[in-house]
MOPAC internal coordinates of N, CA, C and O (Angstrom, degrees):
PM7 1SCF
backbone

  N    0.0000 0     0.00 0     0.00 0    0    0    0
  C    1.4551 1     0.00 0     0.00 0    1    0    0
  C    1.5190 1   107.54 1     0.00 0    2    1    0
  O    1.2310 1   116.24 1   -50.82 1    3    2    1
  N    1.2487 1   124.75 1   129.18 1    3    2    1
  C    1.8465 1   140.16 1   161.16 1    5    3    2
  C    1.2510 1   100.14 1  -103.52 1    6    5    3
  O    1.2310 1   132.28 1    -0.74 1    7    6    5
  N    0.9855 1    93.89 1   179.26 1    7    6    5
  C    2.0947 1   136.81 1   173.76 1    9    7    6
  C    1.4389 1    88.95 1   -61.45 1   10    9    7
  O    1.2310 1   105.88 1   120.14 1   11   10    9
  N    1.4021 1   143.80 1   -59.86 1   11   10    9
  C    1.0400 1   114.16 1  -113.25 1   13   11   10
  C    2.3319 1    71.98 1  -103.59 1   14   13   11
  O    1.2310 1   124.47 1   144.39 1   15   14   13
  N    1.0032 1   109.03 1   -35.61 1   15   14   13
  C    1.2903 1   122.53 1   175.23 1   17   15   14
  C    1.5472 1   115.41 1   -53.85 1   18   17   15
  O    1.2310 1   121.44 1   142.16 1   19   18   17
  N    1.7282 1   114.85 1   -37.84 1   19   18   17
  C    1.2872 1   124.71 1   147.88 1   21   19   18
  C    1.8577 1   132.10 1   -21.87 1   22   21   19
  O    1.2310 1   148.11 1   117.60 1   23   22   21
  N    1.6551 1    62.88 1   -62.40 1   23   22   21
  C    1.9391 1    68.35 1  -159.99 1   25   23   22
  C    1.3075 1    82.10 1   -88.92 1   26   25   23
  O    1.2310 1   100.56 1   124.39 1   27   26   25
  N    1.0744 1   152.87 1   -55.61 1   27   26   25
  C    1.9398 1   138.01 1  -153.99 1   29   27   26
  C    1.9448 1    86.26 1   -41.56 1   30   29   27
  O    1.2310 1   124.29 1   120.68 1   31   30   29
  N    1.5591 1   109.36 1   -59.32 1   31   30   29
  C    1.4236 1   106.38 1  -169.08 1   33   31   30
  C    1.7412 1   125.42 1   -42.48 1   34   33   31
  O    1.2310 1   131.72 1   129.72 1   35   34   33
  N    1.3374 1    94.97 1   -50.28 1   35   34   33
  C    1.8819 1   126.85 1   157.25 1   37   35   34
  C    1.4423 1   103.74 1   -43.41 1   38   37   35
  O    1.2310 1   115.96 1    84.49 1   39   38   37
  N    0.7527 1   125.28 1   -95.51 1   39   38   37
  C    1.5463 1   131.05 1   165.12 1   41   39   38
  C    1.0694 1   142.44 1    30.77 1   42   41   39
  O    1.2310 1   138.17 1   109.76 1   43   42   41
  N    2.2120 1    82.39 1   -70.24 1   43   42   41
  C    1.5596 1    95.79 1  -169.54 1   45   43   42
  C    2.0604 1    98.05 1  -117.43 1   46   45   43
  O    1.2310 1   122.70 1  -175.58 1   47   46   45
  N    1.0758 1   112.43 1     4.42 1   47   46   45
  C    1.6314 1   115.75 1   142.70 1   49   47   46
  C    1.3456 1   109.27 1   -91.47 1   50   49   47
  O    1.2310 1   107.74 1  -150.10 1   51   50   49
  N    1.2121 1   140.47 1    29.90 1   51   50   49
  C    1.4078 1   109.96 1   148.74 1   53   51   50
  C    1.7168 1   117.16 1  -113.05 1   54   53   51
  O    1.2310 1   125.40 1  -107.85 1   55   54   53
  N    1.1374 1   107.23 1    72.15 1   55   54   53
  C    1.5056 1   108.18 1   172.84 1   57   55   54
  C    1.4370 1    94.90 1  -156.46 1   58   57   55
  O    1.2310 1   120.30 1   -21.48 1   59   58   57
  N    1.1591 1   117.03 1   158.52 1   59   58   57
  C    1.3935 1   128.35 1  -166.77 1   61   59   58
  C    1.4724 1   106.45 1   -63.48 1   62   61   59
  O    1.2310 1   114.65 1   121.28 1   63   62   61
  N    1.4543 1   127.75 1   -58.72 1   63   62   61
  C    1.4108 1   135.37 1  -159.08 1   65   63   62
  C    1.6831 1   104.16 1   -78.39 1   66   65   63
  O    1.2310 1   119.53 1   150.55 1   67   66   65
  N    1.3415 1   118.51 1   -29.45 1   67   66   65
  C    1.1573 1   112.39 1   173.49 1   69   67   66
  C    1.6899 1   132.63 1   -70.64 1   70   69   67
  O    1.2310 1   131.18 1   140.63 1   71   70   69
  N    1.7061 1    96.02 1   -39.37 1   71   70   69
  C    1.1176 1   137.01 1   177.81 1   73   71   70
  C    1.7863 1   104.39 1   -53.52 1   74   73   71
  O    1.2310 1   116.65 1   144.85 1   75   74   73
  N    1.2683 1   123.97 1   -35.15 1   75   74   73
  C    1.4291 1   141.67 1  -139.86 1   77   75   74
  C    1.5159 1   102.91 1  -112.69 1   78   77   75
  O    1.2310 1   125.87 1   134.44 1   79   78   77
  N    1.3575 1   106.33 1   -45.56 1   79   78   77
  C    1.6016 1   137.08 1   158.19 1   81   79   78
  C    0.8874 1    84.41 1   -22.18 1   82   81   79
  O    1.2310 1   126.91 1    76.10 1   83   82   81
  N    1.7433 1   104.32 1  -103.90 1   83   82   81
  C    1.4003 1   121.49 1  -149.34 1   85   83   82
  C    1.3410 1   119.48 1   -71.36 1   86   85   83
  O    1.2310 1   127.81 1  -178.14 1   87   86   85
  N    1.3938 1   102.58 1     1.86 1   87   86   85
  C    2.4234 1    90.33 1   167.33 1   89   87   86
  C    1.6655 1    78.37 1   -81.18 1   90   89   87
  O    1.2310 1   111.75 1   118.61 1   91   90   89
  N    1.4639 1   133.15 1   -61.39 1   91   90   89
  C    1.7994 1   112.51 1  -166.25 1   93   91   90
  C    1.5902 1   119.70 1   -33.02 1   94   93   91
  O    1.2310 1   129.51 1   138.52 1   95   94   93
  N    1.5710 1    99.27 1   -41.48 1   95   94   93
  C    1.2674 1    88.38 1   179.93 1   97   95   94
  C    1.0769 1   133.01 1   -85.70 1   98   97   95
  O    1.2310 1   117.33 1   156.83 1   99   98   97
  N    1.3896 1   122.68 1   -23.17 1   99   98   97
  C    1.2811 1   131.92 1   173.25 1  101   99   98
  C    2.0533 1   108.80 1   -73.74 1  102  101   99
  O    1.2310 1   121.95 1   161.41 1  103  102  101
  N    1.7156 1   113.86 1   -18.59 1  103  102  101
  C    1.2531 1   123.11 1   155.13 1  105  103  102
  C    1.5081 1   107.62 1   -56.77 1  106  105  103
  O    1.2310 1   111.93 1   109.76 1  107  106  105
  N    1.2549 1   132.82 1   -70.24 1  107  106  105
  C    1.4983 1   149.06 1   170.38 1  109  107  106
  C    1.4977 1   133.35 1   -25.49 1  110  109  107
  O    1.2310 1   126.56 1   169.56 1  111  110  109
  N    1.8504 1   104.98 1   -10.44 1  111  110  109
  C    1.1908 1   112.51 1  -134.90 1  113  111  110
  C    2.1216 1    80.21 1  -104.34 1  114  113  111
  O    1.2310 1   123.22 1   -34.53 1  115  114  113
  N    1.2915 1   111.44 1   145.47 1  115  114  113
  C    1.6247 1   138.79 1    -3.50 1  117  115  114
  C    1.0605 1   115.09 1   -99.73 1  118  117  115
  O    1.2310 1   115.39 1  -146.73 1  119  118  117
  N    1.3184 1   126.36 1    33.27 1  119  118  117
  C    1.4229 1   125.02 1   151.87 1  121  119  118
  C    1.3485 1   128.77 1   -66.91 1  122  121  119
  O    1.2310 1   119.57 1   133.54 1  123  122  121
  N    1.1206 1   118.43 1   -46.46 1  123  122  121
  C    1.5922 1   135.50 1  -159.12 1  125  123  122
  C    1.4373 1   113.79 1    92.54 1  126  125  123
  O    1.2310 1   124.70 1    14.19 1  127  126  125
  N    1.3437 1   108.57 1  -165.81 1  127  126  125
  C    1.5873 1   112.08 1   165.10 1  129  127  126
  C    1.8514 1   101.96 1  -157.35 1  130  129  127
  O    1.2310 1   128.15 1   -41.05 1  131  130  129
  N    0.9085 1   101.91 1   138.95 1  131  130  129
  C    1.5808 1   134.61 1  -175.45 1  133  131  130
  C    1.8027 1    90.01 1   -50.74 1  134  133  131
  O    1.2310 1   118.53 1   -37.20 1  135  134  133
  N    1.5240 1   120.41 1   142.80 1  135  134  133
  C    1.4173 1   104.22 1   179.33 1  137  135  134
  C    1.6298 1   114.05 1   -83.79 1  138  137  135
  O    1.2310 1   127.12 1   163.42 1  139  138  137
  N    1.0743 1   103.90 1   -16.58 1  139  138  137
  C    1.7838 1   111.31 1  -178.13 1  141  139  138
  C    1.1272 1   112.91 1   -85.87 1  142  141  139
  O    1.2310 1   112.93 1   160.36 1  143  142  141
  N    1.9998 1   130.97 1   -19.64 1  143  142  141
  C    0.9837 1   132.32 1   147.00 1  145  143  142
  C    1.6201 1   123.48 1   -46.65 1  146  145  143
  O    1.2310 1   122.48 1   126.06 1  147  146  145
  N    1.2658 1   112.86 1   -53.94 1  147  146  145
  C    1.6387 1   127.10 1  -177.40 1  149  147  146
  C    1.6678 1    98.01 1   -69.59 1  150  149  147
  O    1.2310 1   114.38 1   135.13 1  151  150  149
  N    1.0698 1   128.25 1   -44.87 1  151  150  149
  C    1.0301 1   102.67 1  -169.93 1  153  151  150
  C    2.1237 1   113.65 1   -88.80 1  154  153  151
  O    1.2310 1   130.95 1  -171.71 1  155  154  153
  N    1.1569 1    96.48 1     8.29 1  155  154  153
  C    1.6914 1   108.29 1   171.10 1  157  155  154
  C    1.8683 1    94.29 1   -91.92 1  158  157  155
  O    1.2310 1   125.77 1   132.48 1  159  158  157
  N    1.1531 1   106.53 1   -47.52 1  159  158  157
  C    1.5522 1    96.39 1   174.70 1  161  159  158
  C    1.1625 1   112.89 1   -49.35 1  162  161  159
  O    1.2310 1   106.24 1   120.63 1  163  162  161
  N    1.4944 1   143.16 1   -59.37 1  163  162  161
  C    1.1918 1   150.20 1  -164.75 1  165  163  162
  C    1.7245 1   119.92 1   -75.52 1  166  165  163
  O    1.2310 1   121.69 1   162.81 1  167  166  165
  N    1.4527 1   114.38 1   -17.19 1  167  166  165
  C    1.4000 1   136.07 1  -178.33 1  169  167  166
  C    1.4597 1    98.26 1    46.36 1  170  169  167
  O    1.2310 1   127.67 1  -114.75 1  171  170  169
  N    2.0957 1   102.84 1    65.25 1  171  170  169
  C    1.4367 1   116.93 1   165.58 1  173  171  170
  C    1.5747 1    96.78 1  -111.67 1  174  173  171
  O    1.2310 1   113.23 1   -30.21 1  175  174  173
  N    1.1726 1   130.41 1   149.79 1  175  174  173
  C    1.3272 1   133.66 1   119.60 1  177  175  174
  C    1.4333 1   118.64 1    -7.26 1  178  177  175
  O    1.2310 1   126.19 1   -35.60 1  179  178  177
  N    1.6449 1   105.70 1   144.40 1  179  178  177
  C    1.8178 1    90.98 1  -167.94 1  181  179  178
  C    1.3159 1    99.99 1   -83.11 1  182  181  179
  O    1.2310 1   114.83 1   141.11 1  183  182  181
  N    1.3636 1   127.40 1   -38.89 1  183  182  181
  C    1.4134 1   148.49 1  -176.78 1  185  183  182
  C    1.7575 1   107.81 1   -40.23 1  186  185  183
  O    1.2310 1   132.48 1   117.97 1  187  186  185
  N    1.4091 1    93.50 1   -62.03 1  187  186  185
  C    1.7353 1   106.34 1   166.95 1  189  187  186
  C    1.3149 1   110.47 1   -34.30 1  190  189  187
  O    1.2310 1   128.03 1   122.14 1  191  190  189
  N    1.5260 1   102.14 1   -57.86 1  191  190  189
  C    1.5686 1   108.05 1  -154.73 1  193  191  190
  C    1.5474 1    97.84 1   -65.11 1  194  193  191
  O    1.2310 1   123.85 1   134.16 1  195  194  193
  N    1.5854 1   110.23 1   -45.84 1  195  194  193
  C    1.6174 1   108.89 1  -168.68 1  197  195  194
  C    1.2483 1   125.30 1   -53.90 1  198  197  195
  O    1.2310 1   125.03 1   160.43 1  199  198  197
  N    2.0062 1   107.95 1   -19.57 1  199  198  197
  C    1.1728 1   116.55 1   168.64 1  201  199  198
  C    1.3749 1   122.66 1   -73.96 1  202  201  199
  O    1.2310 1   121.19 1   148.57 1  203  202  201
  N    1.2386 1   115.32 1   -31.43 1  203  202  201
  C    1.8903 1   127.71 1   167.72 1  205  203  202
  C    1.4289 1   102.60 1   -54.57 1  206  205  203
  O    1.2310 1   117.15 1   123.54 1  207  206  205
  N    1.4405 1   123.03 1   -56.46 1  207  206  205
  C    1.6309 1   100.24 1  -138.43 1  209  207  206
  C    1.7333 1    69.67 1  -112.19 1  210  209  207
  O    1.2310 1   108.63 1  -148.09 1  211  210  209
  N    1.2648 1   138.87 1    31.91 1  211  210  209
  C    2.2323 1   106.63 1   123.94 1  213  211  210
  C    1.3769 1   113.30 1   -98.90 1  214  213  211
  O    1.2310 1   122.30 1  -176.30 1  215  214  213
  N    1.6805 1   113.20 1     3.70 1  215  214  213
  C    1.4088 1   106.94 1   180.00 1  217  215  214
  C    2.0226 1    92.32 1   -69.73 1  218  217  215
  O    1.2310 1   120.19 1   132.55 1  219  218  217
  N    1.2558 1   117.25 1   -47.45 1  219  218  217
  C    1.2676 1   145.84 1  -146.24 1  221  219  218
  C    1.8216 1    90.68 1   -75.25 1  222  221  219
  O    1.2310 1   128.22 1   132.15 1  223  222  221
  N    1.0395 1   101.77 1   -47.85 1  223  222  221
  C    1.8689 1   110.65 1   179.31 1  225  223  222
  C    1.3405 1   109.38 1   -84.66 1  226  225  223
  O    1.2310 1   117.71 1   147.90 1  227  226  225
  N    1.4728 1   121.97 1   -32.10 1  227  226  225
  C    1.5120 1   104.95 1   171.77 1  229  227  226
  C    1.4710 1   108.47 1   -66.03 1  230  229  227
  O    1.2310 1   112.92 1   145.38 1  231  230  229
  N    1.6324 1   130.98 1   -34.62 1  231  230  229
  C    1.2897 1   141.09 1  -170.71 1  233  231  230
  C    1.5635 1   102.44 1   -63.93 1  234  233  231
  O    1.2310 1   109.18 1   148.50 1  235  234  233
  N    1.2846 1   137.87 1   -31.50 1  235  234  233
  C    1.3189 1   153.29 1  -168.07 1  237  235  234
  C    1.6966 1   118.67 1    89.98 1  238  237  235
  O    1.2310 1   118.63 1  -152.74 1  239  238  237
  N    1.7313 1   120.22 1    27.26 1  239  238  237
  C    1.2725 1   125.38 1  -152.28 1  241  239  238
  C    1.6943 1    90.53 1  -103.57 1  242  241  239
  O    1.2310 1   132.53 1   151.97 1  243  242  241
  N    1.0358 1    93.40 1   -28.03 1  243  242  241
  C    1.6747 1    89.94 1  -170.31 1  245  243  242
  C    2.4118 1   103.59 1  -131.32 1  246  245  243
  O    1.2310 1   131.14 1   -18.34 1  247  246  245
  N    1.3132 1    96.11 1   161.66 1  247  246  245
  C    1.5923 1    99.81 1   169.79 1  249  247  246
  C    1.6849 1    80.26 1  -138.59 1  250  249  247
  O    1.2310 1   132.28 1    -7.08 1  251  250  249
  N    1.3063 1    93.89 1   172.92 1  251  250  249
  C    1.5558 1   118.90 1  -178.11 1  253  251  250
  C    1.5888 1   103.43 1  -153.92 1  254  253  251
  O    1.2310 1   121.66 1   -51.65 1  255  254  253
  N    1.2953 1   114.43 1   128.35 1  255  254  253
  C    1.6492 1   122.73 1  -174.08 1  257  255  254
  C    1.8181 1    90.84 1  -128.66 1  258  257  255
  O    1.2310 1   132.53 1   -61.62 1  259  258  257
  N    1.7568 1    93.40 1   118.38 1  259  258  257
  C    1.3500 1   103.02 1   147.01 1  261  259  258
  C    1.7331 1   146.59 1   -54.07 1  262  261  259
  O    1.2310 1   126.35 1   -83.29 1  263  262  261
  N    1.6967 1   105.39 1    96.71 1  263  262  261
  C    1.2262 1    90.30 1  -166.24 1  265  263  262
  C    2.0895 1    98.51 1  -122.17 1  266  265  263
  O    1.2310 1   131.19 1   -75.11 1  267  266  265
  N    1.6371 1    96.02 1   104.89 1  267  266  265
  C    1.2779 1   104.42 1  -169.20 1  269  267  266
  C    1.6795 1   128.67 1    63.97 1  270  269  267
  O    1.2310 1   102.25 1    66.64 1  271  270  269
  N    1.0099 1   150.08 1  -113.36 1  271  270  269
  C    1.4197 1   142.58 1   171.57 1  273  271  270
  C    1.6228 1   105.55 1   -77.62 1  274  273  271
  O    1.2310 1   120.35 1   142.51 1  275  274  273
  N    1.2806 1   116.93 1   -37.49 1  275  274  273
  C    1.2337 1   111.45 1  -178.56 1  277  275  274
  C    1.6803 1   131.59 1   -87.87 1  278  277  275
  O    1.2310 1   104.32 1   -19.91 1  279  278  277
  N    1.1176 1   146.54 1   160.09 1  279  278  277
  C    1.5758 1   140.27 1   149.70 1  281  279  278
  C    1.7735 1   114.55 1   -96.67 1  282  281  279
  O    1.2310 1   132.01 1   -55.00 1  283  282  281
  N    1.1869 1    94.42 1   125.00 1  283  282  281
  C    1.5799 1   103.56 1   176.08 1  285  283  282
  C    1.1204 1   105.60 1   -77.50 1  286  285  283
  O    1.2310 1   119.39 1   -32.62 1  287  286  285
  N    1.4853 1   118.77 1   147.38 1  287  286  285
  C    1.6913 1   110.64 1   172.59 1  289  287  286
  C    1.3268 1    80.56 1  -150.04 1  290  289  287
  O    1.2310 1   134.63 1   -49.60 1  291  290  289
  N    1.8964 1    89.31 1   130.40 1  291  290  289
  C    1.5411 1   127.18 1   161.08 1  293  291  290
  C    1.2302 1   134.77 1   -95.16 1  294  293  291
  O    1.2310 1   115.27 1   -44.82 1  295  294  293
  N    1.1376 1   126.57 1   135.18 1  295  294  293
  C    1.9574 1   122.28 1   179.63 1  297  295  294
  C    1.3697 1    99.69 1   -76.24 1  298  297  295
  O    1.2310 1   125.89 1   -56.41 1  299  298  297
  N    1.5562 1   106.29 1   123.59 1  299  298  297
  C    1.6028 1   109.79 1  -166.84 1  301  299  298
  C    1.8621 1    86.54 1   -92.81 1  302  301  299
  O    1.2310 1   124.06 1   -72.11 1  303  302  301
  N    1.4923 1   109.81 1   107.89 1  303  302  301
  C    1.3866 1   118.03 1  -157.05 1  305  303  302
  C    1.8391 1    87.00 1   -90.92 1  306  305  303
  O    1.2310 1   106.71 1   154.80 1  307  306  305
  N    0.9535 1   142.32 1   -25.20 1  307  306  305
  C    1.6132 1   138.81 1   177.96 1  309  307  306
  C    1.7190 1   110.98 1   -70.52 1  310  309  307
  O    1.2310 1   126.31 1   147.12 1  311  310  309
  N    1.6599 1   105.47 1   -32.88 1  311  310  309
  C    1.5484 1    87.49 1   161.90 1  313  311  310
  C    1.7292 1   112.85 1   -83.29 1  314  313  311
  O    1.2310 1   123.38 1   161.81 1  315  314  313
  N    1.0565 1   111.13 1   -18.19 1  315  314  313
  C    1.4793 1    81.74 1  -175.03 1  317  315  314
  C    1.4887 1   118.35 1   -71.08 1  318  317  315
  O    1.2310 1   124.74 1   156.22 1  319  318  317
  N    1.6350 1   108.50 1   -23.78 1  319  318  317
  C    1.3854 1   105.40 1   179.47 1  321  319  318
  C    1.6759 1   118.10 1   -82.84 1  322  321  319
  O    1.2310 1   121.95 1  -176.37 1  323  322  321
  N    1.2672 1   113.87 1     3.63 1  323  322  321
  C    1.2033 1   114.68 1   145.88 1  325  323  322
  C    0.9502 1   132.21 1   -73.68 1  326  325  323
  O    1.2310 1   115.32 1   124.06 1  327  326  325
  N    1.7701 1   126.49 1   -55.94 1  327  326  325
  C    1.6147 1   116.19 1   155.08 1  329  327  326
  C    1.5598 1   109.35 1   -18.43 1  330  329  327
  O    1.2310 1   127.86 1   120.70 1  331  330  329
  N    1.7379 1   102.47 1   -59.30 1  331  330  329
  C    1.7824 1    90.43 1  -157.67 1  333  331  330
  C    1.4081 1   110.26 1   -42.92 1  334  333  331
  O    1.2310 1   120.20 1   116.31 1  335  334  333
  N    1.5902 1   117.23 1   -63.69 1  335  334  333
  C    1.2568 1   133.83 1  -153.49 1  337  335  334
  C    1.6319 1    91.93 1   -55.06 1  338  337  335
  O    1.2310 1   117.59 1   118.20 1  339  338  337
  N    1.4361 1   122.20 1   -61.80 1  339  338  337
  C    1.3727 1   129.33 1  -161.76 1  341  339  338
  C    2.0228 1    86.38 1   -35.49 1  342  341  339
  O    1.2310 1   119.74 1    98.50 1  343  342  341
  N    1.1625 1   118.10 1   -81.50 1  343  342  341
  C    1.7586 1   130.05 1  -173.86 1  345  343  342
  C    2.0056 1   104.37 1   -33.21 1  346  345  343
  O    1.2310 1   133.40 1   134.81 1  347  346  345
  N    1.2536 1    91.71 1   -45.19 1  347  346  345
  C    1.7129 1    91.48 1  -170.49 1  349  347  346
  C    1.6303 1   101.72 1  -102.82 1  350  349  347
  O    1.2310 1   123.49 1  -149.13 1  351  350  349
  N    1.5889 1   110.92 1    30.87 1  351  350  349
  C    1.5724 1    89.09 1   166.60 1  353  351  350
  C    1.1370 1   133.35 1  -103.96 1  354  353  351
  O    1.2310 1   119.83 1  -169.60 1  355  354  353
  N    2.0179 1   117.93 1    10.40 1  355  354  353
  C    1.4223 1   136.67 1   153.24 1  357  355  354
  C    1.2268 1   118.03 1  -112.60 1  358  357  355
  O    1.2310 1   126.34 1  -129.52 1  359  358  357
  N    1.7236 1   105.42 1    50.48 1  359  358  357
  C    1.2911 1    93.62 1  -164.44 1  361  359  358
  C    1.2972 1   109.74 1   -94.74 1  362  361  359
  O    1.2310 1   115.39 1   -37.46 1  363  362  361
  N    1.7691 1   126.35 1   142.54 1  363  362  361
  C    1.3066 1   122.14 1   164.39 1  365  363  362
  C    1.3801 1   116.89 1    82.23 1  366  365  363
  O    1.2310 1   127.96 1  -164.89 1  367  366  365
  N    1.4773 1   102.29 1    15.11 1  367  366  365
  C    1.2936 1   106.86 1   163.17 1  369  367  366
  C    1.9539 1   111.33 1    57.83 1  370  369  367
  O    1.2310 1   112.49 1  -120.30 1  371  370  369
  N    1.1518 1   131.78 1    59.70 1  371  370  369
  C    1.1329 1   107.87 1  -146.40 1  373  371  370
  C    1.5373 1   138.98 1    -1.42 1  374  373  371
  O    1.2310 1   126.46 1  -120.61 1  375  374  373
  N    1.0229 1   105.19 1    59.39 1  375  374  373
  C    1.3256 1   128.11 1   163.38 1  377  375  374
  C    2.1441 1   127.84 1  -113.15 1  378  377  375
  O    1.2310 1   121.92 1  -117.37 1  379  378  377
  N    1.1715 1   113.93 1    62.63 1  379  378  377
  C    0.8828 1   124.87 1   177.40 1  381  379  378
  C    1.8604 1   121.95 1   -41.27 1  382  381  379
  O    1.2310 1   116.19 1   156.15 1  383  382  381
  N    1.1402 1   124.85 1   -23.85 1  383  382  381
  C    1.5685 1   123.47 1   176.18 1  385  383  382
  C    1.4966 1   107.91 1   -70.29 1  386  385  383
  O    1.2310 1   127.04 1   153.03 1  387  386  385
  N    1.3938 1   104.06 1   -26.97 1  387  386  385
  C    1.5095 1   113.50 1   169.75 1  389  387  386
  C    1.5294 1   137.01 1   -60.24 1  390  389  387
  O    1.2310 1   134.74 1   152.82 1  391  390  389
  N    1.2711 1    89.10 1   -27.18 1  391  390  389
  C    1.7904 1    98.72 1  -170.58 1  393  391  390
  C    1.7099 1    81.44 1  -113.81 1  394  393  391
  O    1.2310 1   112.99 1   119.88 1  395  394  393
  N    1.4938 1   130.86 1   -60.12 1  395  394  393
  C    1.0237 1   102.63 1  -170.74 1  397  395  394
  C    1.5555 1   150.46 1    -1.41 1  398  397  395
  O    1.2310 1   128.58 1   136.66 1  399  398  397
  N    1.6314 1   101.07 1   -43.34 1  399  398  397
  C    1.4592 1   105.73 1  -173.41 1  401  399  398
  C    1.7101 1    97.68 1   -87.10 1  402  401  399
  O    1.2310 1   112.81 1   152.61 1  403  402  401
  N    1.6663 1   131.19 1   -27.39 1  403  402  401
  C    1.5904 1   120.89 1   167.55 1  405  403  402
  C    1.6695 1   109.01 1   -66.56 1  406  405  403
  O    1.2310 1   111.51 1   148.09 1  407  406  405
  N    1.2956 1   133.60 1   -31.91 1  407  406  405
  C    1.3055 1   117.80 1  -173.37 1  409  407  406
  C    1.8275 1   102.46 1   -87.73 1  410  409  407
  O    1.2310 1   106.61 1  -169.62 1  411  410  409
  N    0.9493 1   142.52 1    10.38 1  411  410  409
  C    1.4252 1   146.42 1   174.68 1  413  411  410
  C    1.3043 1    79.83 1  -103.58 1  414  413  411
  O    1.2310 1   100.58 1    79.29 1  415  414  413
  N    1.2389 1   152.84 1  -100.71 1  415  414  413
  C    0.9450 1   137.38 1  -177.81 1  417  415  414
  C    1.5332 1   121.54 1     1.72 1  418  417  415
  O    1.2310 1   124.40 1   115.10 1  419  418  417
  N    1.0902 1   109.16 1   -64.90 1  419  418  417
  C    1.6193 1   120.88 1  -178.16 1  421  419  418
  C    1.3377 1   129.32 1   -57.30 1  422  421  419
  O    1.2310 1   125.95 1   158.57 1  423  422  421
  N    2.0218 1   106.18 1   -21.43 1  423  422  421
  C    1.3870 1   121.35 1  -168.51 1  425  423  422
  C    2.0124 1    92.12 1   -32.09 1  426  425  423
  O    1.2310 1   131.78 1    22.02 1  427  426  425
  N    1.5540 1    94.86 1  -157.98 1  427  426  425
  C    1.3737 1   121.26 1  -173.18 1  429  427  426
  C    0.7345 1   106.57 1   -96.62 1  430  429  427
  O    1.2310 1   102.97 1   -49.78 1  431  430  429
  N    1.8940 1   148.86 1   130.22 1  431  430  429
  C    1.6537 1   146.50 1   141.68 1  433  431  430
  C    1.3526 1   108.87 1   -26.59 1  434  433  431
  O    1.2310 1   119.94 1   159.37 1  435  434  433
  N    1.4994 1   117.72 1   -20.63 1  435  434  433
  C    1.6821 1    89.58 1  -141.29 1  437  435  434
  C    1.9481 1    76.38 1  -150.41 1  438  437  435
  O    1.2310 1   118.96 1     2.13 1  439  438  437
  N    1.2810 1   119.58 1  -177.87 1  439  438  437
  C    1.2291 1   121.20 1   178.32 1  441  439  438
  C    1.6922 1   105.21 1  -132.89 1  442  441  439
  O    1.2310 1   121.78 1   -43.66 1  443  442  441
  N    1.1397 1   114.21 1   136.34 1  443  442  441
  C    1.2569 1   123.53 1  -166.45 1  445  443  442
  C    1.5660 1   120.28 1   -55.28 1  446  445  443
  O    1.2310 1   113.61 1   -57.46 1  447  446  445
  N    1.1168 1   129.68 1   122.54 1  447  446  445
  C    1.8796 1   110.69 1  -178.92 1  449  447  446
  C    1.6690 1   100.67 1   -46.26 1  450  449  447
  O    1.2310 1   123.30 1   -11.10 1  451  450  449
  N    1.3017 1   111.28 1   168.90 1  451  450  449
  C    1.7826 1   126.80 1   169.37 1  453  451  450
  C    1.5415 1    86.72 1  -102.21 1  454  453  451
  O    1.2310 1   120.10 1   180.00 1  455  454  453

């Protein structure tokens, strides 16, 4: 991950419908979600939506796999945690008590199966 890979990612989450997208999808995940589904969730136009999520896939946030009439689109959850790291990888000056309280923050929602 770079700067310039940064911000394309930045970019294309900062607008509401895109932004909204991808918590569904990253909600959705590892299923996916159907694109005409997401965009009935969002009460977009499908057309709209189709324009969001290649803004979202050219950025590398999302893929979408054709399965029969529909395309699934997934929150490609490994780039986003690259963004993170890329932002938090001078973080705090080596000073760790500092960030401490943002990476507790960050733990996991959920706990991993064994």
């Amino acid at each position: 991950m770079d700067a310039n890979d940064t911000i394309d990612a930045l970019a294309a989450l900062a607008q509401t419908t895109r932004l909204e997208a991808f918590r569904q999808m990253a909600a959705a995940e590892p299923d996916g979600i159907a694109a005409g589904d997401l965009a009935r969730r969002l009460d977009v136009p499908q057309n709209t939506m189709s324009a969001h999520l290649a803004v979202l896939t050219r950025a590398g946030l999302a893929t979408g796999d054709r399965q029969g009439r529909s395309i699934i689109y997934r929150a490609n959850l490994p780039a986003l945690r690259n963004v993170l790291l890329f932002l938090l990888q001078d973080c705090c000056d080596g000073k760790p008590e500092i960030c401490a309280p943002l990476l507790a923050e960050l733990s996991p929602c959920c706990t991993p199966s064994e």
